[in-house]
N, C-alpha and C positions, 0 to 999 in steps of 0.2 A: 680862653673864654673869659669873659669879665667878670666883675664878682657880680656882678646884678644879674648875670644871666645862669653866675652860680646860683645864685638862691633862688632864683626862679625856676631852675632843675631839680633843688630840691623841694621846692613846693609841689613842681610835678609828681619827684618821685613819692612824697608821701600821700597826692591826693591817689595815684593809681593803686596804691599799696592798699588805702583806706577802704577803693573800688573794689578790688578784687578780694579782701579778706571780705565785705557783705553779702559776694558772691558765692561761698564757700557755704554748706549746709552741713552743720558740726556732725549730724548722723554719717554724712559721707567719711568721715575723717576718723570715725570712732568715739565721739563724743555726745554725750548726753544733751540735747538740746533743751530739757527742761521747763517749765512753764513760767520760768522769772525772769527769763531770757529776757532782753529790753532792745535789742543791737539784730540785725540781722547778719547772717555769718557766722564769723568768727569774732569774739573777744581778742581784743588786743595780745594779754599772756596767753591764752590756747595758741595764735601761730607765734607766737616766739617759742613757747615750747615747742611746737609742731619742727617750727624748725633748729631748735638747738642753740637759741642765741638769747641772750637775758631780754628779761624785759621793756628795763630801762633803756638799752642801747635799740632796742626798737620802736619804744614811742618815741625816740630820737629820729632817727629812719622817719617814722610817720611826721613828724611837725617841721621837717626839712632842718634839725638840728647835728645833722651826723652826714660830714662829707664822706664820701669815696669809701667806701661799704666794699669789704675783699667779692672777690669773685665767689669762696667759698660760700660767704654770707648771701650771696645773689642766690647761688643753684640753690641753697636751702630752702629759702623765702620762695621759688619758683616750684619749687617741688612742692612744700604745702601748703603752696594756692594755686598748684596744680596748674601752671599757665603752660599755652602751647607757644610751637617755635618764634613766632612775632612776637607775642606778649614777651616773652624769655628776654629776647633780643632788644625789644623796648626798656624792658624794665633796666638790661645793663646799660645803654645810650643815655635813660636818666640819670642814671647813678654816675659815670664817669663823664656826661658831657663830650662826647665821641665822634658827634654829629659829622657831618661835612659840613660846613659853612659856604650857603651861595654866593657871598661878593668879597671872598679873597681874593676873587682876580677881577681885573676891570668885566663888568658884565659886558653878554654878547649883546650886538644892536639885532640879531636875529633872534626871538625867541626858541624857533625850530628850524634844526641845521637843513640846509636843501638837501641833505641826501633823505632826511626822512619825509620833507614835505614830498618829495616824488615817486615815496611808495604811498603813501597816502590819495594821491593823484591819482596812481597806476589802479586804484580797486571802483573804479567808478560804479560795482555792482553791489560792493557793499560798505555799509555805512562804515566810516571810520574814524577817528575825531583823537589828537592829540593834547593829554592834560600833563601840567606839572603838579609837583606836590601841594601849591596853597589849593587846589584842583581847580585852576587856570585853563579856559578851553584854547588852546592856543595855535589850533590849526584843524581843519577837517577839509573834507570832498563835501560834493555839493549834496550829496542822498548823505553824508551824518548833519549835517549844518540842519537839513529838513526831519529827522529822526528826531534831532535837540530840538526840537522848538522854535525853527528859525533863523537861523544864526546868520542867514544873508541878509535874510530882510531888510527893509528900512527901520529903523528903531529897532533893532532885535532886542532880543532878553540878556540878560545881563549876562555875561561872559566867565565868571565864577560860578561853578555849578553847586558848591556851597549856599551862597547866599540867594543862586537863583531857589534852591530845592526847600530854602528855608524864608525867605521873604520875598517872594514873587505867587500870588496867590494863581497864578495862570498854570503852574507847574503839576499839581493837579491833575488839570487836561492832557498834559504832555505826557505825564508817568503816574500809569495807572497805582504803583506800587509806590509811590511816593513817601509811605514811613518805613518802607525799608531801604529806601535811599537816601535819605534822612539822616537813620543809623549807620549808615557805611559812610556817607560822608563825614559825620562827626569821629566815629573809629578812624579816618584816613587822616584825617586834621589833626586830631589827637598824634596820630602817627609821626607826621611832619613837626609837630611842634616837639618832641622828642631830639629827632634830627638835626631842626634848624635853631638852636635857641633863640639866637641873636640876630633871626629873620624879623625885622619890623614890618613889613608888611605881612605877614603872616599872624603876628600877635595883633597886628590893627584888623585884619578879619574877624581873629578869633573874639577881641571883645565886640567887636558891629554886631556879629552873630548873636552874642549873649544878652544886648541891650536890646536887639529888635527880637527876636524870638525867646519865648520862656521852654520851647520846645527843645530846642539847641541846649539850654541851660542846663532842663532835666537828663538829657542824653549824655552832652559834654560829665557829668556826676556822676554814670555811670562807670567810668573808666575805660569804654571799651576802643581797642586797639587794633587794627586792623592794615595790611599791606594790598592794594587791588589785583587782583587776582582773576580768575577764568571763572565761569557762572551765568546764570541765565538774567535777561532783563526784561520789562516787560515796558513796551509805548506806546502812545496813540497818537494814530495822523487821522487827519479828516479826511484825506484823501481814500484810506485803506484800511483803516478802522484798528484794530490789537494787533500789536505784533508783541509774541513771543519769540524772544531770539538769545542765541546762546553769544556770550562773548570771550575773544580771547585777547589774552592782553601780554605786550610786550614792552620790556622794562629796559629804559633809556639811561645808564648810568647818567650821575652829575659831572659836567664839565666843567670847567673855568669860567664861574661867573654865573654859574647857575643850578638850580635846582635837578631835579632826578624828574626826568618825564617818563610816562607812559604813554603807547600806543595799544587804543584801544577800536578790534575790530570784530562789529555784529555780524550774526551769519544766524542761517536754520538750514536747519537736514533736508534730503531728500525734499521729496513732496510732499513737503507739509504743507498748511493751509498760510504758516507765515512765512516758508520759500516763497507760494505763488504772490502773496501780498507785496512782499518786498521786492520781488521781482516787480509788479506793478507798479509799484513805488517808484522805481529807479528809473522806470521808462518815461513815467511821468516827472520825475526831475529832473534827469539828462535828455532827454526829448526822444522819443520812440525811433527806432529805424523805422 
């Protein structure tokens, strides 16, 4: 790793440290919250005592003046700011710079290898749409291309679901739940930039993001961390009006030349009101029998 991308990991890992000690509510911990409190959280010496390490060597930790923090040091700090498995897992990727790096090897000229564009292919009944870490849409069937908002279209909408969910004001329309995908995008980006330090195209999102949205800004200060996962979504097509639909999602380790993708595929139960819709939906995209 280079030294500039060392300090930029540790600028990470002290902004998440900062994030997650204001998340911490001193009653949970056993501490006196008192009414001179001025900080939300946690006081900087509360989690160094909490976890057993001076204080000095932890506003070090926080100002990104203190390399390569033992593992002991890690599980403490994790334990009393009480992070779960991803946070855990993130916070040591900052600390040691661990990442995989997508362009050690000559990148591929295929974004998405053909064995998975042809299961993608194979689900014409339900949506399904391939992202990598910057969340690059970078392959779908024709019913996810129309779930996303278009993606055949002529001029479709931007092809980063980042920048679409955060400066494209149409997005809205298309997802009904739009500030909670907001937040998961910003947790997912946070995630990758953990990963990939020395992804320039990933750091060139992350600041576009923060210079065109102040929404991105307050979110990104948060700290929150996040890997995609299985859960429900919620969209809207003109054609069929709400769909709630559950997704599940399958994860594409990183190859030679490239980032770590996800395969993400929409579905609803039984007879619900957004099986029959989507079922609609799909007849009317791929063309009815």
């Amino acid at each position: 790793m280079t030294t500039e991308a060392l300090r930029d990991s540790g600028r990470e890992l002290g902004a998440f440290l900062k994030a997650r000690r204001a998340r911490v509510a001193p009653g949970s911990v056993g501490l006196d919250a008192g009414r001179r409190r001025r900080v939300p959280g946690l006081r900087r010496e509360e989690l160094a005592r909490l976890a057993g390490i001076s204080v000095d060597y932890y506003v070090r930790l926080e100002q990104g003046r203190a390399n390569q923090p033992s593992a002991e040091v890690l599980d403490a700090l994790a334990r009393a700011l009480r992070l779960d498995g991803v946070e855990r897992a993130h916070l040591r990727t900052l600390a040691h710079g661990r990442g995989p790096t997508p362009h050690a090897a000559a990148p591929s000229t295929k974004p998405v290898r053909d064995e998975l564009r042809r299961v993608v292919d194979a689900l014409p009944g339900l949506p399904a749409v391939v992202l990598d870490e910057r969340l690059d849409l970078l392959a779908w069937n024709r019913l996810g291309g129309a779930l996303f908002g278009g993606l055949d279209e002529p001029g479709a909408r931007d092809h980063n679901q980042a920048r679409f969910v955060f400066l494209d004001p149409a997005a809205r329309a298309v997802l009904p739940d739009l500030d909670d995908r907001r937040r998961e995008s910003v947790a997912l980006l946070r995630h990758a930039v953990g990963r990939y330090p020395e992804d320039a195209r990933l750091a060139a999102l992350v600041r576009e993001l923060h210079a065109g949205s102040d929404t991105f800004g307050a979110l990104w200060a948060d700290g929150e961390v996040r890997m995609c996962a299985v859960g429900s979504r919620r969209f809207y097509h003109p054609a069929v009006g709400v769909l709630d639909l559950d997704v599940e999602t399958l994860h594409v380790p990183p190859l030679a030349g490239r980032m770590g993708q996800q395969l993400h595929v929409f579905s609803a139960a039984g007879d619900t009101p957004a099986a029959a819709a989507l079922r609609r939906l799909a007849d009317e995209v791929n063309g009815a029998p």
